[in-house]
Each structure stands twice: as C-alpha cells, then as structure tokens.
C-alpha positions in Angstrom: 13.5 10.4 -26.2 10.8 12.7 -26.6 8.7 11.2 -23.4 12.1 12.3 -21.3 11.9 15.7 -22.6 8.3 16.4 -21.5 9.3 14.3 -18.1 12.5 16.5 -17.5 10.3 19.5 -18.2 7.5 18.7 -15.6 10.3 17.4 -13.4 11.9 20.7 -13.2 8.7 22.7 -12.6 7.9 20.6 -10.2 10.9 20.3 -8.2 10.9 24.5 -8.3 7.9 24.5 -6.7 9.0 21.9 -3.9 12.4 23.4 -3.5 10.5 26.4 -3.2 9.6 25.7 0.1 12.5 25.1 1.9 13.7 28.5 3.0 9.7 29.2 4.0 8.5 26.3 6.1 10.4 26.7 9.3 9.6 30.5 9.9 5.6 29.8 8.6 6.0 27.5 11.4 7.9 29.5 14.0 5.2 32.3 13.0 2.1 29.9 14.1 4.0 29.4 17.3 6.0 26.3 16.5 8.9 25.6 18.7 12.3 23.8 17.0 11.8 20.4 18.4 8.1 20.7 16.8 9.7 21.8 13.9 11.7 18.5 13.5 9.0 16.3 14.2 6.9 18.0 11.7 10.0 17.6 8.9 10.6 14.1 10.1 6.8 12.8 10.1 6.6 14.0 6.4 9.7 11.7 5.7 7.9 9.0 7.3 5.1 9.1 5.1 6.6 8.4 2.6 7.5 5.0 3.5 3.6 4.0 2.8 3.7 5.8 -0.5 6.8 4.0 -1.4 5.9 0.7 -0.5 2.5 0.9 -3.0 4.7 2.9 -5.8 7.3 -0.1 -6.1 4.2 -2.4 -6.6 1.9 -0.6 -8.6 4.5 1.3 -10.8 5.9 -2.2 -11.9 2.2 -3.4 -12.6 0.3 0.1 -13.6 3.3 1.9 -15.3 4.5 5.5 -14.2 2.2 7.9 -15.7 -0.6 7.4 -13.3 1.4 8.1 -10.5 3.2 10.7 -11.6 -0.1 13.2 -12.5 -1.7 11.7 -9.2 1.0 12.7 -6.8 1.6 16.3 -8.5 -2.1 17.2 -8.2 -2.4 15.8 -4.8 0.6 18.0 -3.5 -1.0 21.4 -5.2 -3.7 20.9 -3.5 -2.4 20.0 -0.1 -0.8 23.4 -0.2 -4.1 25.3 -0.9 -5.5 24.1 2.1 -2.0 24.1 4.0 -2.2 28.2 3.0 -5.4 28.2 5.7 -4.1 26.9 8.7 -3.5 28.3 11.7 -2.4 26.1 13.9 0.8 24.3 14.0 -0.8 21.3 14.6 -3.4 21.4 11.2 0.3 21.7 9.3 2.0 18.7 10.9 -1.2 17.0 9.8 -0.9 18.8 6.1 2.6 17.9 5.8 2.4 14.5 7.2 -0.2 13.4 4.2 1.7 15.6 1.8 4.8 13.1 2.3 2.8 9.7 1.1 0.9 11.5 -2.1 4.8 12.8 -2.8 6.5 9.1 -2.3 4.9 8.2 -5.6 6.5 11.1 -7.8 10.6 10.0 -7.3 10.4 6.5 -8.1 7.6 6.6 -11.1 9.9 9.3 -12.6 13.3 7.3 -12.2 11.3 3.7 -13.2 10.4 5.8 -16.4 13.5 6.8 -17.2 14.9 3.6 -16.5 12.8 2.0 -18.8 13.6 4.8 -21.6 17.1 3.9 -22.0 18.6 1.2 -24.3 21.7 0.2 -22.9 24.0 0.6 -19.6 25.4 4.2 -20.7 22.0 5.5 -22.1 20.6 4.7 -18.3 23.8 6.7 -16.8 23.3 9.8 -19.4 19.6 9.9 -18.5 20.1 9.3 -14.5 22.6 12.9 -15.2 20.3 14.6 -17.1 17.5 14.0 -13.5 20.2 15.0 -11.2 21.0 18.2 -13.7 17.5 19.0 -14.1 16.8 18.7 -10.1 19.8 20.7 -9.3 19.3 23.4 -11.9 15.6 23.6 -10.1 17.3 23.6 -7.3 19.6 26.6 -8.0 17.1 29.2 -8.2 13.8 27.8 -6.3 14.8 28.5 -2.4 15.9 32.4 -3.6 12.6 32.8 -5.7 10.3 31.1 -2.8 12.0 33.1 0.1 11.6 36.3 -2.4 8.3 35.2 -2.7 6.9 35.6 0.5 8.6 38.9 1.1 6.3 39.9 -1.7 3.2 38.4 -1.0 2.9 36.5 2.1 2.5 33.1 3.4 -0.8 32.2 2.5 -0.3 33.9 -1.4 2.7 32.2 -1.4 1.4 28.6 -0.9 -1.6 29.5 -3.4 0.5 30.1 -6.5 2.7 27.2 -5.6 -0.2 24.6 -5.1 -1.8 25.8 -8.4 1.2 25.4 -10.1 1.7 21.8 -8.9 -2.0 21.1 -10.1 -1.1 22.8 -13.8 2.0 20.2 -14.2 -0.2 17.5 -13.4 -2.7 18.2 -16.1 0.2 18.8 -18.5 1.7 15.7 -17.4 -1.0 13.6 -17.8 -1.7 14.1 -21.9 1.6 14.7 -22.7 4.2 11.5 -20.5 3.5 8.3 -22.5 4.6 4.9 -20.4 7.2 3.2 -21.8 7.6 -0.8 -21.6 11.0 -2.5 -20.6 13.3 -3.6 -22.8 12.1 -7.3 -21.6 8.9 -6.4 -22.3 9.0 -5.0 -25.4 7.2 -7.3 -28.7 9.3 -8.7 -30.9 9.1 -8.1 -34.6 7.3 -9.9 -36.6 9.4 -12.5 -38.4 11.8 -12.3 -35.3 9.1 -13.4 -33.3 7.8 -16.3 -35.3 11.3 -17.6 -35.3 11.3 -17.4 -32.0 8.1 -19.4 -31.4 9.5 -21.7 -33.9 12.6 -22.4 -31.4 10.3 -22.6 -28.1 8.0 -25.1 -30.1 11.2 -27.6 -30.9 13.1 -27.1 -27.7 10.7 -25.6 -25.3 10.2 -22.4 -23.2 13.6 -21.2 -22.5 14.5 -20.6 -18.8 14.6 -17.3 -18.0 17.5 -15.8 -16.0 17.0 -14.6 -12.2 18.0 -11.3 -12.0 21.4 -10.7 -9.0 19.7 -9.7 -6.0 20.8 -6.2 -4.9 22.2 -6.6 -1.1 21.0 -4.6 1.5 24.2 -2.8 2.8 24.1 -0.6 -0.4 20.9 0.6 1.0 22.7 2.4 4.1 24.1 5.0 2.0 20.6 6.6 0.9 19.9 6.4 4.5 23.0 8.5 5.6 22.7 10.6 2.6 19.2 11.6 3.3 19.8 12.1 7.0 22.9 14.5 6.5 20.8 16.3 3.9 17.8 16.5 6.7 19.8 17.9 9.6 21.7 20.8 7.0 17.2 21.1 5.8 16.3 21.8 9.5 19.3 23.4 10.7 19.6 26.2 7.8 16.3 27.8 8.2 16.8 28.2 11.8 19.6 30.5 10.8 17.3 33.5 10.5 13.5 33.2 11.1 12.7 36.9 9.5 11.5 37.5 6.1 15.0 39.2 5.6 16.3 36.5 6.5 14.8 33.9 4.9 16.6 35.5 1.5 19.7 34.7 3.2 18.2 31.2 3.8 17.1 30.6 0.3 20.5 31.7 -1.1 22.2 29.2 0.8 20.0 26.1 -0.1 21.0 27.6 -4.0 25.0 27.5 -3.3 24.4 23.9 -2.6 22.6 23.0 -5.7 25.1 25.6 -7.6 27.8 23.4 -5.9 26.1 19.6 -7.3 25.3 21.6 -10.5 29.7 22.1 -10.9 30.0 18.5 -10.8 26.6 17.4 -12.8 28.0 19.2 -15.5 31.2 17.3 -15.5 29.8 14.7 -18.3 32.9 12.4 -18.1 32.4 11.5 -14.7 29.3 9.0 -16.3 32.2 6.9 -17.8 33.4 6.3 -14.3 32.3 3.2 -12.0 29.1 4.0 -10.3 30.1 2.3 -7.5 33.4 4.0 -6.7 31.7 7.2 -7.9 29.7 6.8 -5.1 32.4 5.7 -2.5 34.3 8.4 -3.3 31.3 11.1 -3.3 30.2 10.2 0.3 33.3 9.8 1.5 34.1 13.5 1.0 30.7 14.6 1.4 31.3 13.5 5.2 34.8 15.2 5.5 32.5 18.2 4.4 30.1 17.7 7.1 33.1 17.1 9.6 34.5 20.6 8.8 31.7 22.2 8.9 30.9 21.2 12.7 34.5 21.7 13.3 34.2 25.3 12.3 37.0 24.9 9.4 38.7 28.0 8.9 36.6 28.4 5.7 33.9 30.6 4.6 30.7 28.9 5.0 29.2 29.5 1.7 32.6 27.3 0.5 31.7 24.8 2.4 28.0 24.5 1.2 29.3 24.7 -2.1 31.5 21.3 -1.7 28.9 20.1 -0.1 26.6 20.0 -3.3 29.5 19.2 -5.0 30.0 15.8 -3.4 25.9 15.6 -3.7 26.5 15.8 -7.5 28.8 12.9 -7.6 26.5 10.5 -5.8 23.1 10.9 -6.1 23.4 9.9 -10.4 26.1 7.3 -9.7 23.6 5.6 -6.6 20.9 5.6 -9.4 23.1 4.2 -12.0 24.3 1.8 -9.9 21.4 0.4 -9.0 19.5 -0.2 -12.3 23.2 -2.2 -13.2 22.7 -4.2 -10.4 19.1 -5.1 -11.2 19.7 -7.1 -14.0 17.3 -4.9 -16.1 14.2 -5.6 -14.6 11.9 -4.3 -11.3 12.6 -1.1 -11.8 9.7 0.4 -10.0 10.8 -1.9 -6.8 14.0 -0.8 -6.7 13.3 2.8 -6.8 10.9 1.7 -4.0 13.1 0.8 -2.1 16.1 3.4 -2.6 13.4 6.0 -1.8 12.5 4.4 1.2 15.9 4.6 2.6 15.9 8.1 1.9 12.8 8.3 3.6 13.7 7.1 6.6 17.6 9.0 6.6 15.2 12.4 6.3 13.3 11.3 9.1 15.8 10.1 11.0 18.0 13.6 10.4 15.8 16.3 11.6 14.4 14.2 14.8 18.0 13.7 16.0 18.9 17.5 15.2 15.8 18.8 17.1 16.3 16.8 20.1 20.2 16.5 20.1 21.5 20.3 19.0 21.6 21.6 22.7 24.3 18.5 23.7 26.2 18.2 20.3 26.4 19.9 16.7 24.2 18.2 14.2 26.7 18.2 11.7 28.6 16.0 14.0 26.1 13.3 13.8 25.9 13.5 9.6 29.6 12.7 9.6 29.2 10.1 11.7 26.2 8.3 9.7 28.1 9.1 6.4 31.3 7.3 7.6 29.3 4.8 8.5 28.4 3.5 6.0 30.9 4.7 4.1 32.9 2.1 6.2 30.8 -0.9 5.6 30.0 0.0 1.4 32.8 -1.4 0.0 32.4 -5.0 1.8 28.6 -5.3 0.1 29.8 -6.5 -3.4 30.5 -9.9 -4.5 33.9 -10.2 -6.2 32.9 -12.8 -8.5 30.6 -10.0 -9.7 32.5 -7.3 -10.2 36.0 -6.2 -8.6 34.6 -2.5 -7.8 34.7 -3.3 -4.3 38.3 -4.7 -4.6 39.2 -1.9 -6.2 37.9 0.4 -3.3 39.4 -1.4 -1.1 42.6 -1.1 -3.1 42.1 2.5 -2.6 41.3 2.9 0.6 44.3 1.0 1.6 46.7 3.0 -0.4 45.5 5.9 1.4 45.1 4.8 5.3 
C-alpha cells in the first residue's frame, strides 16, 4: 500500500502540471500565428502519438514492469516543455507536441498496470481504480485556474520553464521511491506451500493453466467516444477567449468539470455497483449532456460543465474496473495498452473533426452522436453465459424506451 501512496502522490503532481496546460496552449498558439484548424491538427497529432507509445508500453510494461516507464515518460515531458518554451514558430510546436504525445503514452498505462497489480482481490482493484480517478480529478480541480494564473504572472516562456522542471523533479522522486510490484500470478509461493505444491506436479504433472476470457472489442468504442467528446469540449473551450484575461475564464471552466467528476468520485458506494452498468449508465447521460449543451439548454453553462464531469466521474473508474475483471487477472500492461489507445485515437479524432466541421455544425453535436453510439452497441458486447450485466442493461433500457 505504501508504493500506491508515493504513485498517487507523483500522479497528482504530475497530472497538475499537465492539466496545467490546457487553458494556455490554444492562445500560445494563436499568439505565434496559429489559425483554429492548425490548432486541431496540432491537438489531434499529439493524440496520435500516442498510439506508438502505447503499443511498446503494453509490451514492455508486462515484461520490464512499470517503474521504468513511469520516471522515463515524466522526465521526457519536462523536458519537451523547456525546449517547447523557445519556439517560435507554430510549426517547431506541432513538432514539440507531436513527440510529447509518444514519451506521455507510457505514463497512463504503467501507472494503472501498477495499481492493478497492487490490489488483492476484485474490490481492492475498484477502491484503488477510485482513489486514480480522485487523485486525477482533484489535480484537475485546481491545475487549469493555477496554469492560466500562471501565465498572467509570468508569461509563456516562464510558464513552460517551471512546469517542465517540475515534471523532471517527479521523475527523479519517482524513480527511488515507486517499487514494481509482481502479479498476484506471479507472486512465490511460501515455502512449505511451495514444496507441496511441487510434490503435487511431480505425482500428477504440471497443471493446465487456465486461458484468461478474451476482452471483446466493442467495449473498446467507448474510450474512443469518451476521449473524442472530451477532445472537442479541450479544443472548443480555449477558443472561448484567446486573452490572458480570458484564459482565467478558461481555466475555471476546465476546474467545474473536474469539480463536477470530483461530486461523484467522492460518492464511495458507487464502487459496489456493476462496472459495467456504471459505465452504461455514465455515458449514457454524459451524451444527453453533450446534446444539451449544443442544443443551448436553457441552463447555465457552468451547470452543464459540472454534469458533464459528473457523468466523467462515474465512467472513467468503472471502465478501468471493468476491464481488469474481464482480464482474468493477468496482462495488465496490455490491456491498459489498449484502452489507452482507444483514447488515443477518440482525442485525435475529436479535435480534427471540431476544427474542420465547427463552421457547418456544433461540435457538441458530433460528441453526442459518438457517445450514443456506442452507447447503442455496449450492451450487446457481453456474453450472457458470462455475466448477465448486459441483460440486465438491456432490461433497463427497455423499461425506459
């Protein structure tokens, strides 16, 4: 327990100093001359990046363990943004940004793998997959307020300096103080546990060891809607105001979301709920959200932010959770892999479509449709001799239509 500790610590500073940047990007871009549809190749080529990262995290994780990747992908991004504090050209950024998306794709799924691995039992994994999402939103709250104050203080190029040197200090903390942990699986036996055991292989042989379910694809789509919503509300807020006085108003939006996620994270009995309806449910509402907001509800649009992170804090630990159930226990660094390569491509997906689309339609309009989606198709990926959640949902759903 005390290696999640020191990973939730590191994982809040460094998810400050990423969130950090949210509010500050688009108008450092817009100030080097950047034009919106620049700015959304630029936010979508850093997404896919990360699809190399992610491919050689879900590999080496598995084989190398997490701690490695971890302290390599922090100090990689602190110093990207030294040198990104130096440009001036928005072309040496969309380079900067593009390699700062693969060094990134190793931090999420090292971090989840280890924290995977950490837990003993089913409800030990959901606690643990909470206490990331809490720890990421509470980072979250503050980070876009402090990094938009930031550079009404000091400027772009300061700005990016204390940022990239904090990165670099986590990584050097990270790397004497995160210990990897083995699996469960691969944990030694005791001693007279395991003679008894080689007894029992000697007399009867090697026991056959069970195949772990294989996770079906569809359950993927979500991730991949999820992160494309989450893209298009990333490139659409900062656009909002491109001043320095604006980008507080910028960064204190991005916080009402995470405030929002942080209401429901906080909600601890939700863990005891199905993972898989938990994250049915969450997405379902997260597009009615998305759907109101591009129908210009007759709500105040800080409200609708707010249930906005709210449904965000009802999926994004129940997706993890769900996941690491279906795995059968084992390729944890894969899965991750893969989950964050469906994010990766949703958030590249997002902010392309929103540049290039926002003159002809709202870009809210095409997150509800890509939630509801898949939305639509989740509840037909599960196999009902496995488990009846998708039954269940179905149950629901028809109740309600």
């Amino acid at each position: 327990m005390r290696t999640a500790i020191w990973l939730y610590l590191f994982l809040f500073v460094a998810f400050f100093d990423l969130h950090a940047q949210y509010p500050i990007l688009t108008p450092f871009a817009v100030s080097l001359g950047a034009a919106p549809s620049f700015i959304g190749l630029m936010m979508g080529l850093y997404s896919i990046t990360h699809l190399p990262g992610n491919l050689v995290a879900g590999v080496g994780v598995d084989r190398f363990g997490s701690r490695l990747f971890i302290v390599f992908s922090l100090a990689a991004a602190g110093g990207i943004l030294l040198l990104q504090s130096h440009v001036t050209d928005p072309w040496q950024l969309l380079t900067l940004r593009s390699i700062s998306g693969f060094v990134l794709a190793f931090l999420s799924p090292a971090c989840m793998s280890l924290l995977a691995r950490i837990a003993t039992d089913h409800m030990n994994q959901r606690k643990l997959m909470s206490g990331n999402g809490l720890v990421h939103t509470l980072a979250s709250v503050v980070s876009p307020a402090a990094g938009a104050y930031l550079v009404a203080q000091i400027g772009f190029t300061t700005a990016f300096n204390v940022l990239g040197w904090v990165l670099i200090g986590t990584a050097v903390c990270a790397l004497f103080f995160i210990r990897d942990v083995p699996a469960q699986s691969e944990k030694p036996a005791g001693g007279s546990l395991a003679k008894a055991q080689a007894e029992m292989v000697g007399m009867r042989g090697a026991p056959t060891k069970k195949k772990p379910p294989a996770i079906p694809w569809l359950i993927f789509l979500l991730p991949v809607a999820m992160s494309c919503a989450q893209g298009i509300l990333s490139f659409e807020l900062p656009l909002m105001s491109t001043t320095k006085e604006g980008m507080m108003t910028t960064g204190l939006l991005f916080s009402i979301v995470s405030l929002g996620a942080l209401f429901t994270l906080s909600m601890l009995f939700l863990n005891k709920l199905s993972p898989f309806l938990r994250s049915l449910w969450g997405a379902f509402l997260l597009a009615l959200t998305y759907f109101a907001i591009a129908a210009g509800a007759p709500l105040p649009f800080f409200v609708l932010l707010f249930f906005l992170g709210m449904a965000k804090g009802v999926i994004f630990p129940a997706l993890s959770s769900l996941l690491i159930e279906r795995s059968g226990g084992e390729r944890y660094g894969r899965i991750f892999s893969i989950l964050s390569i469906a994010f990766s491509i949703g958030a590249f997906m997002g902010p392309m479509l929103a540049g290039q689309l926002r003159d002809f339609v709202s870009p809210y309009y095409i997150a509800f449709v890509a939630l509801m989606l898949a939305v639509s198709i989740l509840p037909f990926y599960s196999d009902p001799k496995r488990t009846g959640d998708a039954r269940d949902a179905g149950a629901h759903f028809s109740h309600t239509g």
